[in-house]
C-alpha positions in Angstrom: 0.0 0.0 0.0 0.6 3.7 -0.4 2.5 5.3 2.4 -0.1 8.2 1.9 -3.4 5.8 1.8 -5.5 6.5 4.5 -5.7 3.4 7.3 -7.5 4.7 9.8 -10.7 6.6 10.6 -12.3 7.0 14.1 -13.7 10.1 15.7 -10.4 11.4 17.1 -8.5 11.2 14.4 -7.3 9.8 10.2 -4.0 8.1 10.2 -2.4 7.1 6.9 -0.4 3.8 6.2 2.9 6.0 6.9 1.8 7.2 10.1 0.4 4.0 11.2 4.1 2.1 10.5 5.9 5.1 12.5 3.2 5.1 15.3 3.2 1.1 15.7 7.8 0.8 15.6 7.5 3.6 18.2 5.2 2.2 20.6 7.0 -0.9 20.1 10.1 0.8 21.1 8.2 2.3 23.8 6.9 -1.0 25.4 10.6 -2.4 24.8 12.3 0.0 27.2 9.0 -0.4 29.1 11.0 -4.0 29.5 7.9 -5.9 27.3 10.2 -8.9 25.7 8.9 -11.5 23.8 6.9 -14.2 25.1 5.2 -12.1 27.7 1.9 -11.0 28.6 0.2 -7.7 27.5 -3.3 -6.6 28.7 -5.4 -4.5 26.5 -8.3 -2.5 28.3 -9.0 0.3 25.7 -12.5 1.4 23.6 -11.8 1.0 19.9 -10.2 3.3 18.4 -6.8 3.7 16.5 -5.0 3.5 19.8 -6.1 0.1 20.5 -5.0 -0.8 16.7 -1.6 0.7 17.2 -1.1 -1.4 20.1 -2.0 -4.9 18.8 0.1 -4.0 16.2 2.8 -2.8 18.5 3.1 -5.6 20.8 2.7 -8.4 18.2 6.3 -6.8 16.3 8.3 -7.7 19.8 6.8 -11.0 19.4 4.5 -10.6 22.8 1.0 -11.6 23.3 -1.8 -9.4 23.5 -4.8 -10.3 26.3 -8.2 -8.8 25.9 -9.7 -7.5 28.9 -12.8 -6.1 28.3 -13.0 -2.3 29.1 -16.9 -2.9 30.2 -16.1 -6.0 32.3 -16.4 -5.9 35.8 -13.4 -5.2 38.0 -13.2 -8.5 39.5 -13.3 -10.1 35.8 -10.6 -8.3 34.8 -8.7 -8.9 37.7 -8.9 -12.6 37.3 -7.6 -12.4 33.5 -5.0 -10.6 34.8 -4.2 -13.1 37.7 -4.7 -15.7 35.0 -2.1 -14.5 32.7 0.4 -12.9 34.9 0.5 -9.8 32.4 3.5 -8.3 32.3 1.6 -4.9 31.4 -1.7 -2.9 31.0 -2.6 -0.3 28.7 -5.6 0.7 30.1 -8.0 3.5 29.6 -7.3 6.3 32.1 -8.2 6.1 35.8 -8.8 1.9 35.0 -7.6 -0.5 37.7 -7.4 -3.4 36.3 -6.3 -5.2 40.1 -3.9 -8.6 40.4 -0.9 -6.0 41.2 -0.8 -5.6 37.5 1.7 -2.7 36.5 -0.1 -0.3 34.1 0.0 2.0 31.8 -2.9 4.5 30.8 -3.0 6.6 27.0 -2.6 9.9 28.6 -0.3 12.9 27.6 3.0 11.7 29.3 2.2 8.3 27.2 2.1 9.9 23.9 5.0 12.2 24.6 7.0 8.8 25.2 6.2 7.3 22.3 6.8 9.9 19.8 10.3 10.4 21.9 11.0 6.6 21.2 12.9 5.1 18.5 12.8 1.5 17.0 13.2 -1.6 19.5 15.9 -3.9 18.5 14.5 -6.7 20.2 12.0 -7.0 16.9 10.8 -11.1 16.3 9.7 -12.1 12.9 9.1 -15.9 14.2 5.4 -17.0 12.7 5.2 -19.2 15.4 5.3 -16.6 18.2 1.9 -16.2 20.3 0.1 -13.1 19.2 -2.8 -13.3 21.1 -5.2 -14.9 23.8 -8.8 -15.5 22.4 -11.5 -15.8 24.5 -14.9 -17.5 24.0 -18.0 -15.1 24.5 -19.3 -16.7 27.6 -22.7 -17.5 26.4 -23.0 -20.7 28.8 -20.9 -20.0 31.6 -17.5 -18.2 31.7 -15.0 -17.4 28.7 -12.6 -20.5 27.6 -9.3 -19.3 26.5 -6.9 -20.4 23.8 -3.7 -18.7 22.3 -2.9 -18.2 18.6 0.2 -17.7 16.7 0.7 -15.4 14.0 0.6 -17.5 11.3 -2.9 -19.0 12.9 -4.0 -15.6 12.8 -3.0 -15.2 9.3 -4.8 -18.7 8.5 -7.9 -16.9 9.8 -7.5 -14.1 7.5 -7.2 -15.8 3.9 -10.3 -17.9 4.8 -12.0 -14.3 4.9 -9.9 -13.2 2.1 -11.5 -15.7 -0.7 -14.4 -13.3 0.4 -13.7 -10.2 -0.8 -15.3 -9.0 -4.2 -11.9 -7.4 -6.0 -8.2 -6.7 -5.2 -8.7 -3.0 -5.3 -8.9 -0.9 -2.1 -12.3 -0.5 -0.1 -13.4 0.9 3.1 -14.5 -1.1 5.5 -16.5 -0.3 8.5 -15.7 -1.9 12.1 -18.5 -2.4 14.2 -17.5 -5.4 16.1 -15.5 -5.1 19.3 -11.9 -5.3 19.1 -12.5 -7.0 22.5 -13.8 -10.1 20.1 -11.9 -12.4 18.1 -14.5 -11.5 15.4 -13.7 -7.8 15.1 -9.8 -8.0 15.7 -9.7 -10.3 12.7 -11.8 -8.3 10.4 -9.9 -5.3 11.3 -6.4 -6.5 10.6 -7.7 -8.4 7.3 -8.3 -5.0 6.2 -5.6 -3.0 7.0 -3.4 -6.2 5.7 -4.9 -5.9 3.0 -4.7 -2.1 2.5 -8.0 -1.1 2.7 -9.6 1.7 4.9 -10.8 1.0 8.0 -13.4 3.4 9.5 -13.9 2.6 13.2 -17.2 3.2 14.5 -18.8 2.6 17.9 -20.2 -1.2 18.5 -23.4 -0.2 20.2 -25.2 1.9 17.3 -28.9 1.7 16.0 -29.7 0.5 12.4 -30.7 3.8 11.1 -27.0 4.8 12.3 -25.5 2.2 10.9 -27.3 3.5 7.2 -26.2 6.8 7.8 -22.6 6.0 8.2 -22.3 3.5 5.5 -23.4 5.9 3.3 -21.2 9.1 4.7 -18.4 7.0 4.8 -18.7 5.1 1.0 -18.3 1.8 2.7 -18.2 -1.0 0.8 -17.7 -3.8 3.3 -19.0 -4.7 6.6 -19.4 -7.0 9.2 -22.7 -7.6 11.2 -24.5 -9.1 13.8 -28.1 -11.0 13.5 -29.6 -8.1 15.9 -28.3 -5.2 13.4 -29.2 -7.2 10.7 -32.8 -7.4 12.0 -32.8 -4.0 12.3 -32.2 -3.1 9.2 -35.0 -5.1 7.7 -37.4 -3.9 9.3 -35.9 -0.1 8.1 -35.9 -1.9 4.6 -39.5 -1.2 3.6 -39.1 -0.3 -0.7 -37.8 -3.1 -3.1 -34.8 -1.0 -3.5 -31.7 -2.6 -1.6 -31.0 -0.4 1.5 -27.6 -1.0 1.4 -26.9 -0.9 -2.6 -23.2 0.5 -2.2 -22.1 -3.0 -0.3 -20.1 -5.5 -2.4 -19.7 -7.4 0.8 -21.9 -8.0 3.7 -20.6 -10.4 6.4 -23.4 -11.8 8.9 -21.2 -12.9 11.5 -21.9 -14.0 15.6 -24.7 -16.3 15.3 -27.0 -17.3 12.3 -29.7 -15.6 11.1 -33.2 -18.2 10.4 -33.8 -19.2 6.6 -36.4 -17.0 5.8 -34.4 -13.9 6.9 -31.2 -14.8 5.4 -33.0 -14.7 1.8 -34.5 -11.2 3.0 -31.4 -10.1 3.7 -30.7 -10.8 -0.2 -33.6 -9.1 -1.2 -33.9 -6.2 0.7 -30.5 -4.8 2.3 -27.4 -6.6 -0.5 -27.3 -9.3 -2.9 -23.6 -9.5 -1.6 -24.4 -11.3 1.6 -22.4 -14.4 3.0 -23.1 -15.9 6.3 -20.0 -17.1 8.1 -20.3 -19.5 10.9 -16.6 -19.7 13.2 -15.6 -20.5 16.7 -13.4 -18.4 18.6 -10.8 -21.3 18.7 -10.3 -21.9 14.7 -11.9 -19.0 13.4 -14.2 -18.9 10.2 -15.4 -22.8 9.9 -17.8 -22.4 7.0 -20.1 -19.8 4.6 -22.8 -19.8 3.1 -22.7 -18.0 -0.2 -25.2 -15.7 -2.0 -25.1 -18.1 -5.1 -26.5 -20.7 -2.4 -28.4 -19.2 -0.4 -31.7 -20.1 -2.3 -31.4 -23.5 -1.8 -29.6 -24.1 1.3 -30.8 -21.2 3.4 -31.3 -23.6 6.2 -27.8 -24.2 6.9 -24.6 -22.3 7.7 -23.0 -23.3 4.1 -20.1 -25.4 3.2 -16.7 -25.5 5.2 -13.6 -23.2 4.0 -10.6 -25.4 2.3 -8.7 -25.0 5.3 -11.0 -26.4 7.6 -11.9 -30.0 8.4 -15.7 -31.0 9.9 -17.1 -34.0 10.5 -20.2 -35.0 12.6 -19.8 -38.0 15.6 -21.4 -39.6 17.9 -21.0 -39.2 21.8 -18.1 -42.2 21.2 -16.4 -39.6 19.3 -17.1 -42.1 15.8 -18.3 -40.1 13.0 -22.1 -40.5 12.0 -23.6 -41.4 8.3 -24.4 -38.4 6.4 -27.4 -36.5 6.9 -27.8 -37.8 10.7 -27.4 -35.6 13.9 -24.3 -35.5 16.4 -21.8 -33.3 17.7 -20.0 -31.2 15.4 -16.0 -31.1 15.6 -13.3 -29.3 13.3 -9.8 -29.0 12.7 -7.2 -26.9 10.1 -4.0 -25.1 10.4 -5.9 -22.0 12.2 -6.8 -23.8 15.2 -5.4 -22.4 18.4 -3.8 -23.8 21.4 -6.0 -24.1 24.6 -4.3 -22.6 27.9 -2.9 -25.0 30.3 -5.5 -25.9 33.3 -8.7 -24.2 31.8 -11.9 -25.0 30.6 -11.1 -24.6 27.2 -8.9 -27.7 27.3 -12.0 -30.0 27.4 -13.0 -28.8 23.5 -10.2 -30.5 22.6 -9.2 -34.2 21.3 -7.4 -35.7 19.3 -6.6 -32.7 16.9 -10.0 -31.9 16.5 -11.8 -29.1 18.2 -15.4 -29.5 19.6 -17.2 -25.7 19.3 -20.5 -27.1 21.2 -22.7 -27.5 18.6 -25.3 -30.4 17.7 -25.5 -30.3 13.9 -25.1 -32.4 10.7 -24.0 -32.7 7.3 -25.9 -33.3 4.0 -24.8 -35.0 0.8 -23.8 -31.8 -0.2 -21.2 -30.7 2.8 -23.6 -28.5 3.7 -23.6 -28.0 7.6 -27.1 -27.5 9.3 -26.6 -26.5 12.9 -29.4 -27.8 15.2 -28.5 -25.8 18.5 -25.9 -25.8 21.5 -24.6 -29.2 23.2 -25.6 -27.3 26.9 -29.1 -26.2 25.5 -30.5 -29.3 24.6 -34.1 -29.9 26.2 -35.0 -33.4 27.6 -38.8 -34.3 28.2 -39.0 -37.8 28.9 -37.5 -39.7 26.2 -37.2 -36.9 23.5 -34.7 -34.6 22.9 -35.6 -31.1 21.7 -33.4 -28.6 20.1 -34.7 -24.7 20.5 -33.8 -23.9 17.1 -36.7 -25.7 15.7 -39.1 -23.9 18.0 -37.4 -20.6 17.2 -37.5 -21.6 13.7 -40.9 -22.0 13.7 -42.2 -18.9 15.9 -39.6 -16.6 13.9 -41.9 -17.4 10.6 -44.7 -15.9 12.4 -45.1 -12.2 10.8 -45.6 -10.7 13.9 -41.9 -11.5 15.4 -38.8 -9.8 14.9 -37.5 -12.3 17.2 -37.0 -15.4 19.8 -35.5 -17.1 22.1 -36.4 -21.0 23.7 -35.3 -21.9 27.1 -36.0 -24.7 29.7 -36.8 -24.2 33.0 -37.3 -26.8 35.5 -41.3 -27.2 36.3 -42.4 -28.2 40.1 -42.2 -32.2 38.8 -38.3 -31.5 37.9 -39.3 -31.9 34.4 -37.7 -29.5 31.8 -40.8 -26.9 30.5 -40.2 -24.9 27.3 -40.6 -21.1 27.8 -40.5 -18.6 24.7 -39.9 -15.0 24.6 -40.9 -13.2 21.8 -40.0 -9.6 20.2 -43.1 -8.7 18.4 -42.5 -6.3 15.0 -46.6 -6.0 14.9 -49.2 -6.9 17.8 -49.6 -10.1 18.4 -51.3 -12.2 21.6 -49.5 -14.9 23.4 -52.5 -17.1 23.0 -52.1 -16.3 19.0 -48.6 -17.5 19.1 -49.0 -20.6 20.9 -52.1 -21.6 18.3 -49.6 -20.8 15.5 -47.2 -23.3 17.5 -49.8 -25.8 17.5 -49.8 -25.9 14.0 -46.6 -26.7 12.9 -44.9 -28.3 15.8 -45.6 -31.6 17.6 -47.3 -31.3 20.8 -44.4 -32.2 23.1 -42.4 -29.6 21.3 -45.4 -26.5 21.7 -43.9 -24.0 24.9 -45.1 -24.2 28.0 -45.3 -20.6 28.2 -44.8 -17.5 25.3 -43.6 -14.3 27.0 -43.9 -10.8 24.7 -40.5 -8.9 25.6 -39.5 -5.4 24.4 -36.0 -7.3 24.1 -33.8 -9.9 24.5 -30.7 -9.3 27.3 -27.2 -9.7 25.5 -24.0 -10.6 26.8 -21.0 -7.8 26.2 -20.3 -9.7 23.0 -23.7 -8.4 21.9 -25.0 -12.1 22.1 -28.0 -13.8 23.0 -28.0 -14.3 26.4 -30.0 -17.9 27.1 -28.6 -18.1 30.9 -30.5 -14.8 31.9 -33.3 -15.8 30.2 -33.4 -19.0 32.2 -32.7 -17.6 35.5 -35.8 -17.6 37.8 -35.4 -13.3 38.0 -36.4 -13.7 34.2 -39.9 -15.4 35.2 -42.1 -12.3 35.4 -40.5 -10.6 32.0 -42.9 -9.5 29.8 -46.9 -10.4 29.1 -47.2 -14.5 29.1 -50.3 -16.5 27.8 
């Protein structure tokens, strides 16, 4: 790239590809007499902006590992990451504590006057098979599970997004995913590896936003989640394509049903591919716009550099077309850390991401919920997607979530709560239930919520929902 190309855009301030290469070798040089060596521990507790990119960047040239402590955690979560990992250092936001008797240092004035002070660190590593960074799992069912990548892992992760992109010619990209996430630290260094433009924009942003900025900004690529992309159909309300101007549109985080997948194609871009990953190994498989038609019901076909295959709980793969755990392997899967629970996803080579799926004849994967969300009512087995599925076709919901709770007999009951995107009883629901599900399958109860709680990932949150605090939420049949 062009010295003078533009590489960054956030609020504070536009940095060029020259600036960004003298801004990351300083703050290298910076950490270095800071005594950061290779192999060690840095914590990250910043917002995203182009410091925090300058700093990934910075620490992964001395051949250190960057650790993600989330800047909205709670204090005594990121004390434990930083008890965890020993760090070596923070750089933190100012007036952050990050606890553990962690040494850190904050982005203020006397920082920046450092760094520009600073020369080039001699102590540079260009070994691929250095750590760069600690990935950890969004939590969803209990707490994060952490596993370490090496560059070239990282850069493994990349090319499977790179086979993605429309042409070799620069675009801009807009960042909306946390750099906190494995998700939006690999989207954002595709780019810039790439030497595209990369506008950074606050995660937590409305729909109508999210237009507005596309459109300011001439973005031509983007990343989002289910909820945004919800959003924006319901702001989609001609036959034009809201988002004409995108020659990519990545639905990333956690699928999107069939039905709104091919909306997606009609109504925001034609561009849209759905990628399904796992903070371990990255992108695991897409699902194309070419094949999106026909296969909407699944989360496509695996990337070349992934292997999947579907087994039973003996850990022997299953015929094709029948239902068992899902498991996956390539050259981007990372290491777990020693004496956590990430270790346990792991056998043999193969990674287990907690997913109950199978593949067709086709290699088409069709993902049929998580392992720890599977429903038991007497004999049967009952995956909430299917429910979902089914109350998410309804035309009054924007959206759902299933969830068991234990009923008085310590049998598992099936609860639904519903968004609504037009008014809708809870007694109409469950008739529309009745209709297309088999009775053992219809929820106990159907809850109308004005929305669903999230983790910090922006995620569905299926533990809250399941907590007895959640029984009184909403109106209920």
């Amino acid at each position: 790239m062009q010295p003078d190309t533009i590489a960054l855009v956030d609020e504070d301030r536009t940095i060029t590809y020259g600036e960004l290469s003298d801004l990351v070798w300083r703050t290298a040089g910076h950490l270095s007499t800071l005594g950061v060596r290779r192999g060690d521990y840095v914590g990250l507790c910043l917002k995203d902006d182009w410091q925090h990119v300058v700093a990934m960047l910075a620490i992964g040239r001395l051949g250190a590992t960057f650790v993600q402590v989330d800047w909205r955690a709670r204090s005594i979560e990121k004390a434990r990451i930083a008890k965890i990992f020993d760090l070596k250092l923070a750089l933190v936001l100012p007036g952050t504590d990050i606890g553990a008797k962690c040494p850190s240092m904050s982005f203020d004035s006397e920082w920046h006057r450092d760094v520009s002070a600073a020369t080039p660190p001699s102590n540079v590593s260009n070994d691929w098979c250095d750590s760069l960074a600690v990935l950890a799992s969004s939590g969803t069912t209990g707490m994060p599970a952490f596993t370490v990548a090496t560059h070239q892992q990282f850069y493994l992760r990349l090319a499977c997004h790179c086979e993605l992109m429309p042409s070799l010619r620069p675009h801009r990209y807009l960042s909306t995913f946390s750099f906190s996430f494995s998700a939006g630290r690999v989207a954002c260094l595709l780019h810039l590896l790439h030497g595209n433009t990369v506008i950074i924009y606050p995660s937590v942003f409305t729909a109508a936003e999210f237009v507005e900025v596309a459109s300011r900004h001439r973005v031509t690529v983007a990343h989002l989640a289910p909820s945004t992309l919800r959003e924006l159909l319901i702001l989609a309300e001609t036959r034009q394509p809201l988002l004409p101007n995108l020659e990519l549109l990545v639905g990333a985080g956690a699928p999107l049903f069939a039905n709104e997948k091919i909306e997606v194609i009609d109504k925001l871009t034609r561009n849209f591919h759905e990628i399904y990953a796992a903070t371990a190994i990255g992108p695991i498989s897409v699902l194309r716009p070419s094949d999106t038609a026909q296969h909407a019901d699944s989360v496509g076909r695996p990337f070349p550099l992934v292997d999947v295959e579907i087994v039973d709980e003996m850990h022997r793969p299953v015929p094709t077309g029948e239902t068992g755990w899902l498991r996956c392997r390539g050259p981007a899967l990372a290491s777990p850390v020693p004496s956590n629970s990430a270790a346990g996803d792991f056998r043999g080579g193969w990674h287990y991401p907690g997913e109950i799926a199978a593949l067709d004849t086709s290699g088409y994967i069709h993902l049929h919920g998580r392992t720890s969300e599977v429903i038991f009512r007497g004999a049967a087995k009952i995956f909430p997607t299917e429910i979902e599925a089914v109350l998410q076709a309804h035309e009054s919901v924007a959206e759902v979530a299933v969830v068991a709770r234990s009923s008085s007999t310590n049998e598992q009951e099936l609860v639904a709560y519903v968004v609504t995107s037009a008014p809708v009883a809870p007694g109409q629901l469950l008739a529309h239930c009745r209709r297309h599900l088999t009775p053992y399958k219809v929820p106990r109860e159907i809850h109308i919520v004005s929305e669903l709680p999230r983790n910090l990932s922006g995620k569905l949150d299926k533990r809250a929902l399941a907590s007895p605090r959640s029984r009184s939420l909403g109106t209920k049949r």
